[in-house]
C-alpha positions as CSV (number, residue, x, y, z in Angstrom):
1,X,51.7,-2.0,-8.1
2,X,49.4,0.8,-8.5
3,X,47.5,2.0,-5.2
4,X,44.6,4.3,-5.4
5,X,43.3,6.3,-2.1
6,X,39.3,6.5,-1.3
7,X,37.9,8.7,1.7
8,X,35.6,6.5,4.2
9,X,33.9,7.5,7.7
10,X,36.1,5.6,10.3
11,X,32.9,4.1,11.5
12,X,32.4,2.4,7.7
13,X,36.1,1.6,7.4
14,X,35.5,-0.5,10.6
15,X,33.2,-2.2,8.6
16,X,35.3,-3.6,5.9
17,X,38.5,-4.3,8.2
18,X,38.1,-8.0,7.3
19,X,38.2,-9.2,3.7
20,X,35.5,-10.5,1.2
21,X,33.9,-13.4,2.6
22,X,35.2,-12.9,6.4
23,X,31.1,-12.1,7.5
24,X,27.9,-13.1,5.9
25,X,26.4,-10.1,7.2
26,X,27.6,-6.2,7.0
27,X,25.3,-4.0,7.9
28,X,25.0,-0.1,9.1
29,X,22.0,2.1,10.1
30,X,21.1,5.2,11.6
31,X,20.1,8.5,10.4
32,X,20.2,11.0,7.5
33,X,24.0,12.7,6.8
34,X,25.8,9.5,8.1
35,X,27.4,8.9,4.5
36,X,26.1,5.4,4.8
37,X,24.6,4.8,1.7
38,X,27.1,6.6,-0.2
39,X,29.7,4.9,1.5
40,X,28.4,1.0,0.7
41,X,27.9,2.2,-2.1
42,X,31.5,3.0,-2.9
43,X,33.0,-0.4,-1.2
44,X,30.6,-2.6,-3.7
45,X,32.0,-0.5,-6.8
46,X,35.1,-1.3,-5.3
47,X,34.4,-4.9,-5.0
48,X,33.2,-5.5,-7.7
49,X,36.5,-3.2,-9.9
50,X,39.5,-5.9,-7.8
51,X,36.9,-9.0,-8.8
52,X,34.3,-10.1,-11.0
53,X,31.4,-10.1,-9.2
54,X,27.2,-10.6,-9.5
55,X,25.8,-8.0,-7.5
56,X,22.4,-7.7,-6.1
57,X,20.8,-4.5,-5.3
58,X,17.3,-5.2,-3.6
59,X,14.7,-3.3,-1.4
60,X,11.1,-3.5,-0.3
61,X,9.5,-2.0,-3.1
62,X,11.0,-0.6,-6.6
63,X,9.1,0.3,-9.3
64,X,11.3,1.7,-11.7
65,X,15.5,2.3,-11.5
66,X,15.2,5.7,-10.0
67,X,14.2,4.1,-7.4
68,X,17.1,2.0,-6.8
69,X,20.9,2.3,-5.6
70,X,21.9,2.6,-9.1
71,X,22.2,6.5,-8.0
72,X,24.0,5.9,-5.6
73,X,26.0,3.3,-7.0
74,X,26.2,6.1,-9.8
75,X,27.8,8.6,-7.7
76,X,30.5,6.9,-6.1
77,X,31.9,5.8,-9.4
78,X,31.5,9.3,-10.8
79,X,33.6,10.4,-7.9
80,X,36.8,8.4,-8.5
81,X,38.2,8.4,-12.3
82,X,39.4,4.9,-12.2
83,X,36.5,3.6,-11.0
84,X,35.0,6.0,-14.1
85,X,37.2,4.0,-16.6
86,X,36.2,0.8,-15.3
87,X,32.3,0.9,-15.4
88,X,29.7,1.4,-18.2
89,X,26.7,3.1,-16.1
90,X,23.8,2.5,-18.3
91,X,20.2,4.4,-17.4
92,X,18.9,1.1,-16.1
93,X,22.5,-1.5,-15.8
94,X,25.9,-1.2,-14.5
95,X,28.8,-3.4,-15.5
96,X,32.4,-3.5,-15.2
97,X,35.1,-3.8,-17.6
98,X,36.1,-7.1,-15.8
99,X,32.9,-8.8,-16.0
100,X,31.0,-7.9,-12.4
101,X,27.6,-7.1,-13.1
102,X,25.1,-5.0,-10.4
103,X,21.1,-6.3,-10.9
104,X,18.2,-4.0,-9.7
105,X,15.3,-6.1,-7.8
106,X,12.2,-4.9,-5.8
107,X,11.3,-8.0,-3.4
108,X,7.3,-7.1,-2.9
109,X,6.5,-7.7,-6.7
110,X,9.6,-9.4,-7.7
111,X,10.6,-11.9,-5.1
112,X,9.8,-14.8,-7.3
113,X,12.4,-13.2,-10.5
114,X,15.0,-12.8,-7.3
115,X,14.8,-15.9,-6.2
116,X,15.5,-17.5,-9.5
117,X,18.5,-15.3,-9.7
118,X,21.5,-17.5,-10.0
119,X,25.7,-17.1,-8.7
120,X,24.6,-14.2,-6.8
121,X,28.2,-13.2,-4.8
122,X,27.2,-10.0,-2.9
123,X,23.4,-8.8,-2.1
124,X,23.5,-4.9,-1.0
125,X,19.5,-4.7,1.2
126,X,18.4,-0.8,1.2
127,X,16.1,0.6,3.0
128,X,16.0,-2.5,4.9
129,X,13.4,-0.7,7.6
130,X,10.8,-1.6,5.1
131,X,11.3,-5.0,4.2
132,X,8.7,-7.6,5.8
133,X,9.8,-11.0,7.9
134,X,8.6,-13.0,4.7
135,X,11.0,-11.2,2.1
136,X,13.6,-12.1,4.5
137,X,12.8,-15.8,4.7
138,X,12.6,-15.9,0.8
139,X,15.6,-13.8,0.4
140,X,18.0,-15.5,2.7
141,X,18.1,-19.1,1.0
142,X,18.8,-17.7,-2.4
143,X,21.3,-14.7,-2.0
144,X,24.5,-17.7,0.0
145,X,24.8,-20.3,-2.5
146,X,28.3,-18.7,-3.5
147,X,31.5,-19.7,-2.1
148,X,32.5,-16.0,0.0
149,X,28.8,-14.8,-0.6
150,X,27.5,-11.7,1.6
151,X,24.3,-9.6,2.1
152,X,25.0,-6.4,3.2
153,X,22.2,-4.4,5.0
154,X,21.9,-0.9,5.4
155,X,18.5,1.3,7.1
156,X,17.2,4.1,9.3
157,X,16.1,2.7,12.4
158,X,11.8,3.5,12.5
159,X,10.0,1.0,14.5
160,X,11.3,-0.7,17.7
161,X,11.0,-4.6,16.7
162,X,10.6,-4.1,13.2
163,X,12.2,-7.8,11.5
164,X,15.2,-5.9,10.5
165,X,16.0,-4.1,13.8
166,X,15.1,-8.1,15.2
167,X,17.3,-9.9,13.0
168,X,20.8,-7.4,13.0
169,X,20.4,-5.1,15.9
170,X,18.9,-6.6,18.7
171,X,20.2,-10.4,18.2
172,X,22.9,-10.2,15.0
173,X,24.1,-13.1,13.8
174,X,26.7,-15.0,13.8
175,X,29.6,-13.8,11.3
176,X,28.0,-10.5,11.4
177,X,29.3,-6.7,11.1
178,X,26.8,-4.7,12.1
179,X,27.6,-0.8,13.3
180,X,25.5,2.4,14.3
181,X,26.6,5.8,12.2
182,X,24.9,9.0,12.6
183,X,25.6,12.7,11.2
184,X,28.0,13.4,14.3
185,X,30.0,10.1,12.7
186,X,30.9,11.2,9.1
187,X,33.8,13.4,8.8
188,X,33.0,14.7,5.0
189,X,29.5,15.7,6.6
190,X,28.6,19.0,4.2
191,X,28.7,22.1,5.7
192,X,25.1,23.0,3.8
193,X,23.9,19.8,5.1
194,X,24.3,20.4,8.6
195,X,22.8,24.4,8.2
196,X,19.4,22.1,7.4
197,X,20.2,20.1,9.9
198,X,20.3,22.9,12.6
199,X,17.2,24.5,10.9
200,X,15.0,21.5,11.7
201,X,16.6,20.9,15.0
202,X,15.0,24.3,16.2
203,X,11.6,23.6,14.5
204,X,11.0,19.7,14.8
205,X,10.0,18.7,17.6
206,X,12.7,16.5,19.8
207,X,11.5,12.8,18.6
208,X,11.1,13.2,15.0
209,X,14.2,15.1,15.7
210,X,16.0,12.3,16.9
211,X,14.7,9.6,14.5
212,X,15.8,11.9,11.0
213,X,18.9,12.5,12.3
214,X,20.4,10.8,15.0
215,X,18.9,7.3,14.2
216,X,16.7,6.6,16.9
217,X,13.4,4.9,17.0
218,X,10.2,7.1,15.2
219,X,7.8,7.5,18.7
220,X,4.1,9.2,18.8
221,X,3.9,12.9,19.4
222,X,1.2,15.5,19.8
223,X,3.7,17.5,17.3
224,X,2.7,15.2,14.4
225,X,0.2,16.9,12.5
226,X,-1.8,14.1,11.3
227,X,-1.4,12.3,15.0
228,X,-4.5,9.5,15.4
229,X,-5.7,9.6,11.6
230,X,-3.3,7.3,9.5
231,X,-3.6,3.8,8.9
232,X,-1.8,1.4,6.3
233,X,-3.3,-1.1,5.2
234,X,-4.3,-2.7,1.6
235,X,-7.5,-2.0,-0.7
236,X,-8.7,-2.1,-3.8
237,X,-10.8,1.4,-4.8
238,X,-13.3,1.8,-7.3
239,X,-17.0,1.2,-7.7
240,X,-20.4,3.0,-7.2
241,X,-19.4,3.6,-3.6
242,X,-16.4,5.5,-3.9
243,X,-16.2,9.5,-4.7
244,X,-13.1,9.8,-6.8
245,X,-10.6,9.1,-8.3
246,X,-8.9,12.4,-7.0
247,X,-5.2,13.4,-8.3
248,X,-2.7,16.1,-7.1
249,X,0.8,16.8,-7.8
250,X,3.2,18.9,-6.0
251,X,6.0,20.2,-8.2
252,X,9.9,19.5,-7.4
253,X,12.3,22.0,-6.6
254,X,15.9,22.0,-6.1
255,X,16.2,19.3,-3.5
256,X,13.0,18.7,-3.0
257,X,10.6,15.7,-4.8
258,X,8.7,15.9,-7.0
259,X,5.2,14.4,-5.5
260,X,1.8,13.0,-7.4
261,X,-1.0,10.6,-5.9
262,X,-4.1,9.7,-6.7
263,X,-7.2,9.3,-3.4
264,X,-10.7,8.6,-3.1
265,X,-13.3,9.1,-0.7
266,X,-15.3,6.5,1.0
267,X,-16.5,6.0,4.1
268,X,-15.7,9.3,5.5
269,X,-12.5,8.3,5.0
270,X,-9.6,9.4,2.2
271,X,-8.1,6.2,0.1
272,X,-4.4,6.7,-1.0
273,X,-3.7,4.2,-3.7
274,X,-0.8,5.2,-5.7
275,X,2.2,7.8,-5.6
276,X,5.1,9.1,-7.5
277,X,7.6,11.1,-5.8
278,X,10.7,11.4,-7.1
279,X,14.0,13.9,-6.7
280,X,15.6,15.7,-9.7
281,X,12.6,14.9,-12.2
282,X,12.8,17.0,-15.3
283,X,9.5,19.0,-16.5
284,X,10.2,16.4,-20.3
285,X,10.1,13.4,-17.9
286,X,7.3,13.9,-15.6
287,X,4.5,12.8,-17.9
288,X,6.0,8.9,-18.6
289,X,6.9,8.9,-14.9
290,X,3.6,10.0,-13.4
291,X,1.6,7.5,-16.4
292,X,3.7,4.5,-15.3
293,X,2.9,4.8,-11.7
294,X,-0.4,6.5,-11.1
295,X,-3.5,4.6,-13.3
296,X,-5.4,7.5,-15.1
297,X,-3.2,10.4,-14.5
298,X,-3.4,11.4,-17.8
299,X,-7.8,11.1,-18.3
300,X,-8.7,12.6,-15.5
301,X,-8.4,16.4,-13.9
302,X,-5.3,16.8,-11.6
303,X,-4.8,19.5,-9.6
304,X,-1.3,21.2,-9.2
305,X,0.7,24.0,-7.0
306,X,-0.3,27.2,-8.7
307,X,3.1,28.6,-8.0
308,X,4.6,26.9,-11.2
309,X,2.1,28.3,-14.4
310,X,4.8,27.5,-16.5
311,X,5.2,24.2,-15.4
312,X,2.0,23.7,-15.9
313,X,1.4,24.8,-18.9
314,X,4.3,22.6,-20.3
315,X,2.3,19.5,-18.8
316,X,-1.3,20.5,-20.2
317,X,0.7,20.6,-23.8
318,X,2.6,17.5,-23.3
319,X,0.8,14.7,-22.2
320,X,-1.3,15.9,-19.2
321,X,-4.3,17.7,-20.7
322,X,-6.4,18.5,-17.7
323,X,-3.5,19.5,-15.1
324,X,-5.2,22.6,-13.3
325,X,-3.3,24.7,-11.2
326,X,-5.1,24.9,-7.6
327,X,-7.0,28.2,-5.9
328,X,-4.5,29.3,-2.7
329,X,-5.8,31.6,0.0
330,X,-4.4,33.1,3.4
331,X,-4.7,30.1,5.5
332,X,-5.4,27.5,2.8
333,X,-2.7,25.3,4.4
334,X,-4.0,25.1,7.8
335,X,-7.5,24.6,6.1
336,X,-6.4,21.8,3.6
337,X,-5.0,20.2,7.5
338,X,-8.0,20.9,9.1
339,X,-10.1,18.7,6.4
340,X,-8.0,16.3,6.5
341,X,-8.0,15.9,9.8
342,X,-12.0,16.3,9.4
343,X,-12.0,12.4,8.3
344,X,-12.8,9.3,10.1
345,X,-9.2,8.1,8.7
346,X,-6.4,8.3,6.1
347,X,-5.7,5.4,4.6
348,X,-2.8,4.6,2.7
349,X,-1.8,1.7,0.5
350,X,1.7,0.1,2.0
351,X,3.0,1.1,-1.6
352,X,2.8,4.8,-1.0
353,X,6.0,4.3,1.0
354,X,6.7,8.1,0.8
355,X,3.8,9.3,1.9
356,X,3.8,6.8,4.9
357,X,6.3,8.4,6.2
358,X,5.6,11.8,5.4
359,X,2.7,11.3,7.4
360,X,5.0,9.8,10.7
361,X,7.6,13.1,10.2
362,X,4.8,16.2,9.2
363,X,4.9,17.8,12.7
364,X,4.2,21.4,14.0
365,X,7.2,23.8,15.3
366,X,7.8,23.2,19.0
367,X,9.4,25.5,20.6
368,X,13.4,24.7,21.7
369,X,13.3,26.4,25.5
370,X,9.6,25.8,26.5
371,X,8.6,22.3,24.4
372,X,5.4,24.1,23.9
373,X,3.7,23.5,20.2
374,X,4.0,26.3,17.8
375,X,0.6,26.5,15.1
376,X,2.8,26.5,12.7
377,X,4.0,24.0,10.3
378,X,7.3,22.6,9.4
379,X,8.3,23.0,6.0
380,X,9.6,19.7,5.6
381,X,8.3,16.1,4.7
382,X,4.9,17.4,3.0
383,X,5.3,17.1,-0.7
384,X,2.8,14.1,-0.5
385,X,1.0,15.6,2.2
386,X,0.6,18.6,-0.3
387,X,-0.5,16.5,-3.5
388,X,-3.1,15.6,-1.0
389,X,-4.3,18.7,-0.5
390,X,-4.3,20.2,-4.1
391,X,-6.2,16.9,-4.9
392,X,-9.2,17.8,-2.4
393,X,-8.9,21.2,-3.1
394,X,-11.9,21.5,-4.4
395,X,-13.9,20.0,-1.1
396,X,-11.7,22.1,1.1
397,X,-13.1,25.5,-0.5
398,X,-16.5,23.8,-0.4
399,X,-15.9,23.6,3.2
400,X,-15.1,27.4,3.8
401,X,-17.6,28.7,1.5
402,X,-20.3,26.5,3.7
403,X,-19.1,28.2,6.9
404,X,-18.7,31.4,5.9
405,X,-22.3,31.6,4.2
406,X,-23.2,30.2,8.0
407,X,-21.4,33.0,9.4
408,X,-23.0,35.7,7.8
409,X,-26.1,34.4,7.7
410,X,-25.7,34.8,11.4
411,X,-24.8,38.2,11.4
């Protein structure tokens, strides 16, 4: 008999103790470094190499395959050679040699395709903060019609009460795994990982600390930057009354996303409608990606981080005609704040699930000995926050020029 050995936090191998079919639920959650994801991932490729198996793979919202576990799923075969051999990882599938099968669902626009879904023997919930009491009441019936059938849930804790902290922290069910794992938790925890890690323990302040990395609830704080101005809640822009639409993309680097939206102006308020983020996006591939996700992206004048000419110049050549870089300036950060801040509101479409929580996490430096509030920004969580910016860049310098022609007309 041939054995094969796979590396798990002790938290996760607690998990999966019992065998297929011993829970309906699994579930873990806390914050970024845990291994969690990469981790469930690994078990269902696992699952699914010792049995054939129909695998669903579901969240909130997902709009195109990046946006999926498929990476994740991805990686964790990549790292073992057998489990290599056994799969064929297609750019939008993944099968095994044996016949299991892994399907790619987004519940808010697709829960009528899921729940048609037939023989469904394991259903993997990401990001299941996100996910809304009704998705849960659809999904439920559909995903334990299989003899053994599971749903395994995996999220970072956000809001206290939230349906999925409800149904799997606070009361779990019945037949139900459920465990907390945090950074502190995973053994194989990357030494690179935790240097950021320490970086944003000095500068965050000790909330948003706490919710990014040790799993606790996201709470109010005079640190956030935006503090008081957001709100979520659905619209339909366009018409004589709106100024707009308004498009700005903030280019990807290294580990950072790749960020795009597209805002109005009404009301004294800015409109968020759409967004594209995503990590690892190639300067070929950003054109199709932005034009499937933002309407217009490619007729109208978007403005862009001026530190990348080259990049783009590439876009204004391939696809994005009128891609402008955007006019920086000492300070133009803390402006671009300041007029955001100017506005009634910022409202955001709930499908702008980045930006959302951009705009929960973008805080100002506080200070580790006194708690006081730096003026300065953390560089961390703004990539959508930034698109913003470049977008209204425009009406931001309009706003300095006005006060400095007030200013020395005063003199």
């Amino acid at each position: 008999m041939t054995t094969a050995r796979v590396e798990l936090p002790p938290k996760i191998l607690g998990v999966f103790k019992e065998p297929r079919g011993a829970y309906l639920y699994r579930g873990v959650y806390g914050g970024r470094g845990s291994g969690k994801s990469f981790s469930m991932a690994l078990m269902a490729a696992i699952w699914g190499f010792i049995e054939p198996l129909r695998v669903l793979c579901t969240r909130e919202l997902q709009v195109s395959i990046k946006e999926s576990f498929h990476a994740e799923l991805k990686a964790a075969i990549a790292a073992y050679p057998w489990l290599a051999a056994h799969y064929d990882v297609g750019v939008d599938y993944l099968r095994g040699r044996n016949g299991t099968e892994f399907l790619f669902r987004g519940l808010r626009n697709n829960i009528t395709a899921v729940k048609s879904t037939a023989k469904i023997d394991l259903t993997i919930v990401e990001e299941a903060e996100d996910v809304p009491e009704s998705a849960w009441l659809d999904l439920e019936p559909t995903v334990f019609r299989q003899p053994k059938a599971e749903m395994w849930v995996l999220w970072n804790p956000r809001l206290d009460n939230s349906p999925v902290d409800t149904r799997f922290r606070k009361r779990p069910p019945d037949r139900s795994k459920i465990v907390e794992i945090n950074w502190q938790d995973n053994p194989f925890f990357p030494p690179e990982l935790d240097e950021l890690r320490r970086r944003q323990e000095a500068m965050m302040d000790p909330g948003t600390y706490a919710h990014v990395w040790d799993g606790a609830y996201l709470t109010k704080s005079d640190a956030q930057v935006l503090a008081g101005k957001v709100a979520v809640r659905d619209f339909e822009a366009g018409g004589p009354a709106w100024d707009g639409p308004y498009y700005g993309l903030d280019f990807g680097f290294a580990q950072d996303p790749t960020a795009a939206v597209r805002c109005w102006i009404k009301d004294s308020r800015v409109w968020v409608d759409h967004e594209a983020q995503a990590k690892g996006l190639e300067i070929d591939a950003t054109t199709d990606f932005l034009a499937q996700l933002i309407p217009g992206v490619q007729q109208h004048t978007m403005r862009a981080d001026s530190a990348r000419p080259e990049s783009i110049s590439y876009l204004q050549r391939h696809g994005l005609p009128r891609v402008v870089p955007v006019a920086k300036w000492p300070g133009s950060v803390n402006d671009g704040i300041a007029h955001l801040r100017s506005y009634a509101e910022i409202v955001i479409h709930p499908r702008c699930k980045h930006l959302i929580k951009e705009t929960s996490l973008y805080s100002y430096r506080v200070d580790r000995l006194t708690g006081d509030i730096m003026p300065d920004v953390v560089d961390a969580w703004n990539h959508g926050i930034d698109a913003v910016r470049y977008a209204l860049n425009p009406l931001i310098r309009q706003r300095d020029s006005g006060a400095a022609a007030v200013r020395i007309q005063g003199l």
